[in-house]
C-alpha positions as CSV (number, residue, x, y, z in Angstrom):
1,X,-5.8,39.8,20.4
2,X,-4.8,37.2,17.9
3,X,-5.5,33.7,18.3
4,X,-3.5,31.0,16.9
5,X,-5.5,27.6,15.8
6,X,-3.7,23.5,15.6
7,X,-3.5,22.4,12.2
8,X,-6.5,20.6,10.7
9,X,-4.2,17.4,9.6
10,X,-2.6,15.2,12.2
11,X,0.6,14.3,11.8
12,X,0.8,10.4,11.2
13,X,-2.9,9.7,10.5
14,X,-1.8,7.8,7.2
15,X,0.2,4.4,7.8
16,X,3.4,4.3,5.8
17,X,4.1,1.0,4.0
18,X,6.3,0.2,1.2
19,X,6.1,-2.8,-1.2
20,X,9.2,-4.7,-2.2
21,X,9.3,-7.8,-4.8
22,X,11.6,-10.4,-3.2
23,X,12.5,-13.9,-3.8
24,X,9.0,-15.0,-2.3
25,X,7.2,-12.6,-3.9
26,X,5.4,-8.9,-3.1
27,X,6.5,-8.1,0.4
28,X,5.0,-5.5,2.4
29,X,6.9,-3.6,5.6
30,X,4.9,-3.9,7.6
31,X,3.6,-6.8,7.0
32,X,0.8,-5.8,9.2
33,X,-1.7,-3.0,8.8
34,X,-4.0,-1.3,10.8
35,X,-7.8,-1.4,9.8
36,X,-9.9,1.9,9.4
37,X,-6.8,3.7,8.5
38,X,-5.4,4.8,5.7
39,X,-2.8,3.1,4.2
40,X,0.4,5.1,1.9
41,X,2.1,2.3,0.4
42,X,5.3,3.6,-1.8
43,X,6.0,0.9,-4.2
44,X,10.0,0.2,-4.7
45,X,10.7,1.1,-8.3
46,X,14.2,-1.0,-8.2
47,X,12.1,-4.7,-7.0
48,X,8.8,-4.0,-8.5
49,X,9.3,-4.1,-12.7
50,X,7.6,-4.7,-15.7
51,X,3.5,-6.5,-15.3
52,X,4.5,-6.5,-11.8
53,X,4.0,-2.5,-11.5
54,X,0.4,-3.1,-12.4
55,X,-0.8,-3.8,-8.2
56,X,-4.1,-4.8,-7.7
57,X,-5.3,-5.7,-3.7
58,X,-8.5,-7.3,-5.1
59,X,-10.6,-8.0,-2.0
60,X,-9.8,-4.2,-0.9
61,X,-11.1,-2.9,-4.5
62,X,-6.8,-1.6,-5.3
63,X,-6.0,-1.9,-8.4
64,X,-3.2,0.5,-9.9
65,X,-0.4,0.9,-12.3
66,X,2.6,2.3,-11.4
67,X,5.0,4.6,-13.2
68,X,8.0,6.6,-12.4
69,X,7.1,9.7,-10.6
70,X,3.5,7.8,-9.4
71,X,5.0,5.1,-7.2
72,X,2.3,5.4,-4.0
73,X,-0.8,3.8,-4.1
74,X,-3.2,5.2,-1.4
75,X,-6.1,3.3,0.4
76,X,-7.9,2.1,3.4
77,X,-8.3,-1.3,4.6
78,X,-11.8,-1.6,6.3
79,X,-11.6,-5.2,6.3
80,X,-9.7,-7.8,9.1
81,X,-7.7,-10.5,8.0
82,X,-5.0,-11.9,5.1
83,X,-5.3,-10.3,2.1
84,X,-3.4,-11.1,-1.1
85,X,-1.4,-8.4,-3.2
86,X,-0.6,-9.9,-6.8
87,X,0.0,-8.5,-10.7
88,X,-2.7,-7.9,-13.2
89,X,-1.3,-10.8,-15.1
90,X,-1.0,-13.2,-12.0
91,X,3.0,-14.1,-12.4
92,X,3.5,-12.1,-8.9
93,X,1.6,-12.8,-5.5
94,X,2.3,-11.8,-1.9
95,X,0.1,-11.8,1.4
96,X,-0.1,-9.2,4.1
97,X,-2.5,-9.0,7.1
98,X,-4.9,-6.1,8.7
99,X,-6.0,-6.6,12.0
């Protein structure tokens, strides 16, 4: 008698996002995360160029630099509220919220 077990990983338990640069800056689809669970962001290699590839979520302890074939930047917000999303060298800022 065999007996067949569910997979370990659910399906879904990361939250997709992907960051854009746009005219007002990073954006982030959604613009709304969940907290306590972790995040996948894929970064858009066509918006996102030059200093601006170096991501850094400061009050969430992200910081990252990203490079073709490296473009997701994994973490988990365990924090409520607006956080800001901006370039080592502070020419690029955007906001997204966790609730």
């Amino acid at each position: 008698q065999t007996q067949t077990t569910a997979p370990t990983s659910t399906p879904g338990s990361y939250q997709e996002a992907t960051l854009y640069y746009g005219k007002t800056g990073y954006e982030l689809y959604p613009a709304v995360l969940k907290k306590d669970v972790p995040v996948r962001m894929t970064v858009d290699l066509v918006t996102v160029q030059g200093c601006l590839r170096s991501v850094e979520i400061p009050d969430l302890g992200v910081s990252k630099t990203i490079v073709e074939g490296d473009n997701v930047i994994e973490f988990i917000p365990t924090k409520t509220g607006e956080f800001t999303i901006k370039c080592a060298m502070n020419m690029g800022y955007g906001k997204f919220r966790v609730e």
